[in-house]
N, C-alpha and C positions, 0 to 999 in steps of 0.2 A: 684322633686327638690333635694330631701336626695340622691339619686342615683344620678344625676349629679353631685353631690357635691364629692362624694366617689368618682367616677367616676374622677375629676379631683385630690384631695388629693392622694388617692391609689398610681398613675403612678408617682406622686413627692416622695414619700416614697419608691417605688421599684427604682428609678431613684438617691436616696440620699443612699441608702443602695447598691448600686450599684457602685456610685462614690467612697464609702469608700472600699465596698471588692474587689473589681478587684484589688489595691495595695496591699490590706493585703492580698490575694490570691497568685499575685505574689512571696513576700514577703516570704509567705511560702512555695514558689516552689523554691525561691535561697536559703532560709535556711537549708531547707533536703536535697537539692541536694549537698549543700556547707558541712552539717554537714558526709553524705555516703561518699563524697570524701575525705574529709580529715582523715576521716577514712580509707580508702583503701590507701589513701600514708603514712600511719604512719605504715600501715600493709608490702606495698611496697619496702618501705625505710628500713622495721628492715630486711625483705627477701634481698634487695642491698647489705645489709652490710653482712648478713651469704654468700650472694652468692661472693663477696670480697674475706672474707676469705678462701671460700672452692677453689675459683679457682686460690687465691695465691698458698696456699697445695697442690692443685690440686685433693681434695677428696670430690668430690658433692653429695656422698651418704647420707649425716648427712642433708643437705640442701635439697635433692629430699624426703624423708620420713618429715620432716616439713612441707616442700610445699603440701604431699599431704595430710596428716592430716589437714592442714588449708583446701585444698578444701572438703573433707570428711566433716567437720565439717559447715564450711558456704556457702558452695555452689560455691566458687570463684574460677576459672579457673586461675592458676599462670603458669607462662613460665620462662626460661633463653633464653637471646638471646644473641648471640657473636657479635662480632662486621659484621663478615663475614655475618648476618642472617641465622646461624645458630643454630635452636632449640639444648642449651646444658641442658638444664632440664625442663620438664614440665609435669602437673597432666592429663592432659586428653589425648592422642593419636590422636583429631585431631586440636590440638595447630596447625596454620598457621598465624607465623610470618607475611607473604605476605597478609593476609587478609587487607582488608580497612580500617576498625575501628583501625588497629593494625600499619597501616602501619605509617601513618603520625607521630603520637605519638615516635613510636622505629627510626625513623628517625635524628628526633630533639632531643630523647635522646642518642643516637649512636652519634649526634655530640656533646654531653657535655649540654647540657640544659634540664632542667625540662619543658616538653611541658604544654599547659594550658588546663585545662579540657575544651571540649566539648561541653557536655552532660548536657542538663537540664533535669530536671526530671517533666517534664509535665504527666498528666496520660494517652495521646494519646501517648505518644511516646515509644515503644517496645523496643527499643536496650537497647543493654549492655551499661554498664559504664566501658570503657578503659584508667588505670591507668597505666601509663609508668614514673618507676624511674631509673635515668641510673647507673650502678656503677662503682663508681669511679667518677673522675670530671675532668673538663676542658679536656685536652691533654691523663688523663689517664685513659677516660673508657674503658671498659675491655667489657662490656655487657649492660643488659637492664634488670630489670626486668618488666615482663609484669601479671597486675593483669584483668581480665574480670570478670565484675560483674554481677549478676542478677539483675533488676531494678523493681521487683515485689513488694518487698516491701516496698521501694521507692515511688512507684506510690500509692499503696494503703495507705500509710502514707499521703500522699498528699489530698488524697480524702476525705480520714477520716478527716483531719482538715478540707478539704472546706467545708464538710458537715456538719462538728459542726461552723462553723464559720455560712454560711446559717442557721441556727437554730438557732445559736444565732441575728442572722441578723435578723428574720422571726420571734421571738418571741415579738421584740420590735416594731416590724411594726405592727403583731397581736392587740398587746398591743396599738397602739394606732387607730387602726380601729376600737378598740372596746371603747375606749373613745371615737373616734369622731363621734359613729353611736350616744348615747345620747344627746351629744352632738349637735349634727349637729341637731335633730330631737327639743332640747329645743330651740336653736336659730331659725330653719324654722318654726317651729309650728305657731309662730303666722305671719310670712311672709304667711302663706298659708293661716292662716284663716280671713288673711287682702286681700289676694287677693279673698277668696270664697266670703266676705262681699262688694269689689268691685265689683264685678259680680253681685249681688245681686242689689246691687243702680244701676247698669247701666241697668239692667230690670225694674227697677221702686217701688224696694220694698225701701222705705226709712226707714223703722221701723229697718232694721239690722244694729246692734254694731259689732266693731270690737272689740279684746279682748284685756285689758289694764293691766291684773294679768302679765301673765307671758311673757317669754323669757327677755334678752338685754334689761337695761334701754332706749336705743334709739329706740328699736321697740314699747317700752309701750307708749314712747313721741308721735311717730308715730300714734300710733294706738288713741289715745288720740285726737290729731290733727283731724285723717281723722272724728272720729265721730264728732267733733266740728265740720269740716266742713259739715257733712251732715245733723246735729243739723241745719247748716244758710240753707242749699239748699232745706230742709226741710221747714224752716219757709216761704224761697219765694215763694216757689213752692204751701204751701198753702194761701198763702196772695193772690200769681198770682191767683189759683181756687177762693177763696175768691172773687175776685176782678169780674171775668169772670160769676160769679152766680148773683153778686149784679148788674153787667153792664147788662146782658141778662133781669134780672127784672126790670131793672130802666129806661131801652132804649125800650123795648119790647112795653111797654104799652103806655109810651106818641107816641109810633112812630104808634102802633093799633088805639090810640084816633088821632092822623094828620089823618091816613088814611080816616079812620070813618067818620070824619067830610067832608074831601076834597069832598066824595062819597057823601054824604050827601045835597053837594051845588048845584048837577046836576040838580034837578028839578027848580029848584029856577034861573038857569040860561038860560036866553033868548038869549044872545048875541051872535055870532057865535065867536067874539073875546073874549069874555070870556069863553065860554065854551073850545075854544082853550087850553087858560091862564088854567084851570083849570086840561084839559086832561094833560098838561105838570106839574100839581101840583100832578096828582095821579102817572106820569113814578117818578118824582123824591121822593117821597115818598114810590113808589116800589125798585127803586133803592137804594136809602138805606137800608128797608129792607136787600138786598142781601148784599149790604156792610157791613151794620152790621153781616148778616150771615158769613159770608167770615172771618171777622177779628176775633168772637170768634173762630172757626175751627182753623185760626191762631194758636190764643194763647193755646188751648188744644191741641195742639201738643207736649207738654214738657211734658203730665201727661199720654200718652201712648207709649210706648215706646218697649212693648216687641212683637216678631213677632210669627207666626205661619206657619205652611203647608197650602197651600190651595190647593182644586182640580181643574185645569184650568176650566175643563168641566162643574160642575157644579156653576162656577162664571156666564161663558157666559150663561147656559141655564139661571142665572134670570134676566142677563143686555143684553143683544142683544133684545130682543124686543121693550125694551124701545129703543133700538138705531136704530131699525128697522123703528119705528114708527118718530121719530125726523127725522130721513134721506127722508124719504118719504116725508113728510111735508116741506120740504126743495128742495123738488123733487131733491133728489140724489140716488147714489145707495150704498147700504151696503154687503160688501165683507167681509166674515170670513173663513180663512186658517188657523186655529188652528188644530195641530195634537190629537190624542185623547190621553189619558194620563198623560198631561203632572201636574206636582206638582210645586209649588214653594213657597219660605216662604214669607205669608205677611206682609206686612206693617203694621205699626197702624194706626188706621182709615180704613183698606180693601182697598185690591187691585183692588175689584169692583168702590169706588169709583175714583180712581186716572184713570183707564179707562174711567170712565166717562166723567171726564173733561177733554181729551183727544181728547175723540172721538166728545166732543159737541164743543170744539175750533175747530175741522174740517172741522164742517157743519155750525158754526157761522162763523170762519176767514175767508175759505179756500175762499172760491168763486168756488172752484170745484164741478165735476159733482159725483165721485165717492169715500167714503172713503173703505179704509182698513184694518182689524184687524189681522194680522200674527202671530204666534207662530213657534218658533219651540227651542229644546234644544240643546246648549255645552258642554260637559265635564259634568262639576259641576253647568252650569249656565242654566237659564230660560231667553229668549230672547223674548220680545214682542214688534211688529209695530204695531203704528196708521198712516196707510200713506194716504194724501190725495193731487191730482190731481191738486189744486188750485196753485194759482198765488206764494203762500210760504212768505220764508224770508230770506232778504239777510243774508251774514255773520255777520255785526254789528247788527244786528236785533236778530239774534240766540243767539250772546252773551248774549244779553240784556234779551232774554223773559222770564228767570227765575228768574228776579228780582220783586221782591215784588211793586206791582200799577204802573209797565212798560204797558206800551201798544203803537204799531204801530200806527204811524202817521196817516194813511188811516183806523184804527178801531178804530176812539174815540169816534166815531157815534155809532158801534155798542154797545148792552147793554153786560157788562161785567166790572168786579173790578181791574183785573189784577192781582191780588191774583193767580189766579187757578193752573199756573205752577206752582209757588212759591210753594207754599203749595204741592205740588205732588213732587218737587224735594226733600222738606226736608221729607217727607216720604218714598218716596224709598230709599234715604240715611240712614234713621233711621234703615230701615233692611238692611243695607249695600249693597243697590244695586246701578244703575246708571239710570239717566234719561236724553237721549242726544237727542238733534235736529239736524237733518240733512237735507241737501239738497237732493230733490228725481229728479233721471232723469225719462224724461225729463223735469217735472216741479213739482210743490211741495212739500210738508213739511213731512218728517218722524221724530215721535217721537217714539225713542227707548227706552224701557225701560229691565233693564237687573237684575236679581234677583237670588241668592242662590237657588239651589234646597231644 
């Protein structure tokens, strides 16, 4: 999360230091460029004015040893030019008036104007800087003087600033990367150790606090908050055990003493209509039983919650015989297509039992001849069928059979609570998997169930 967080600040601080020196950059590419030039026209203008006089007199000797001392000395290539373009003085031998750089400029000073400089001084850019002053004015220029510059130091002046500007740009961004790494680590601090301690409740450990000392008064509120509220989910959660220990004691034993006795009246009963009345006081007496079984399993379903790996193979070696034998007894057949290998993480309460009650709603519901147990893996997911053969359920039917004491119109005869999907959906969901019913072609019921490796 600290690295996310730099990860987003960094790129607004290179982006803000960015928006400021690109103008101040420029800024200092018009001002060296603007401060070299006007330097070369003040050099220009005093050479306009000797080269005036010498070709009034008509003695450009005094003017040709200046010029070349000015180049000897700064490196600057100076020319005369006449009106005709013809070279009347210049330092180097291959001064070419007709050059490009040269031409435009002695043009527009050949007809009475001072041309506009050019030349920026970017540090990609190599050329010279060509200064053209004409002499004389309007009607009475006489020539041109032409100054070519070096742009070397120029450009390295340029660089030099943008490197100290970057440096100075880079030290304040520095400066505050390195506030906001403690920074950013005392504000997440306890975001992280509220979210370790969520993760922690959401596996079933309710004994972990969040931490209430430090970071932001509104994460201490937070943190304050979330334990108070695990303080109440804590108190229900044991009241709900509480509740499920005193009901299992308190229903166990008068519903053992009904049984006890029902069993008990058998000898004592002659009647064939009584003994009837009777055999239907021990199904609803057993029947309860399972009801009551059924509804505690219910409610212990909020008190396990964390999952595991299991090994497919060795689930089925200990529940397929019992499913072997239930099928038989039911005279059907039992089919197992599970590949070898396979893992997946289980539920709470075991992925043995949720097969269970799967595969006995098969050979209870179905009215089929033959069930199925399939496996096999996706990607990241573990996919398992219970498909059987039997008569099925329609679509509203399907919707329905994962609701808690739902049961089909035509099974209210048979013995069952209604409970058992119920109870198998919200356990696959507890380990984040899915449990779907489908329509099988050509006829009967697939329940899928699909699970995290």
């Amino acid at each position: 999360m600290l690295k996310r967080l730099l990860v987003i600040v960094v790129p607004l601080l290179v982006a803000l230091v960015g928006a400021l020196g690109v103008p101040l950059g420029f800024a200092v590419v018009q001002r060296e460029t603007q401060a070299t030039y006007l330097d070369r026209l003040g050099d220009a203008s005093r050479f306009a004015s000797l080269g005036e006089s010498a070709l009034q007199s008509d003695r450009l000797t005094a003017l040709k040893e200046e010029i070349q001392r000015y180049d000897e000395l700064y490196g600057v290539a100076v020319g005369l030019v006449g009106t005709d373009n013809k070279v009347l003085a210049a330092t180097r031998p291959d001064f070419d008036p007709a050059d490009s750089a040269v031409k435009s400029g002695l043009t527009a000073a050949l007809g009475g104007y001072r041309p506009e400089p050019d030349y920026t001084g970017w540090p990609w850019r190599t050329g010279p800087m060509v200064v053209v002053e004409p002499v004389g004015r309007d009607s009475e220029v006489v020539a041109a003087v032409v100054t070519i510059s070096p742009t070397d130091a120029l450009r390295d002046e340029v660089v030099r600033q943008w490197g100290l500007m970057a440096l100075l740009g880079l030290l304040p961004m520095l400066a505050v990367v390195a506030a906001a790494w403690p920074m950013s680590r005392w504000v997440l601090r306890p975001v992280r150790r509220l979210d370790e301690a969520t993760a922690k409740v959401a596996s079933g450990e309710l004994d972990v606090r969040a931490d209430e000392v430090g970071g932001p008064p509104e994460l201490r509120r937070l943190a304050r908050s979330f334990n108070t509220m695990v303080d109440v989910v804590g108190r229900a959660l044991r009241r709900q055990r509480a509740f499920v220990s005193d009901a299992s004691h308190q229903l166990r034993n008068p519903l053992a003493s009904l049984r006890l006795a029902v069993d008990n009246m058998a000898p004592h009963i002659t009647n064939d209509a009584a003994r009837e009345m009777q055999q239907i006081a021990v199904d609803e007496a057993e029947e309860m039983g399972r009801v009551l079984d059924t509804l505690l399993a219910a409610t212990r379903l909020d008190s396990a919650s964390a999952t595991e790996p299991v090994e497919i193979d060795s689930l089925l070696a200990t529940h397929v015989p019992a499913w072997r034998a239930l099928t038989e007894q039911a005279g059907m057949t039992l089919q197992i297509d599970v590949p070898a290998g396979l893992s997946a993480q289980e539920p709470p309460g075991g992925l043995g039992s949720v097969l269970d009650e799967l595969v006995s709603n098969a050979i209870r519901l179905s009215g089929g001849t033959t069930v199925t147990v399939s496996g096999r893996r996706e990607d990241t997911t573990v996919e398992l069928r219970v498909v059987d053969d039997g008569s099925g359920l329609d679509e509203s039917e399907r919707a329905n059979a994962k609701s808690r004491f739902w049961r089909a119109t035509r099974h209210q005869n048979v013995p069952g609570t209604g409970l058992g999907l119920a109870i198998c959906t919200e356990l696959i969901e507890s380990a984040g998997g899915t449990l779907t019913l489908k329509e099988h072609e050509p006829q009967g019921l697939e329940a899928v169930v699909q699970l995290s490796v």
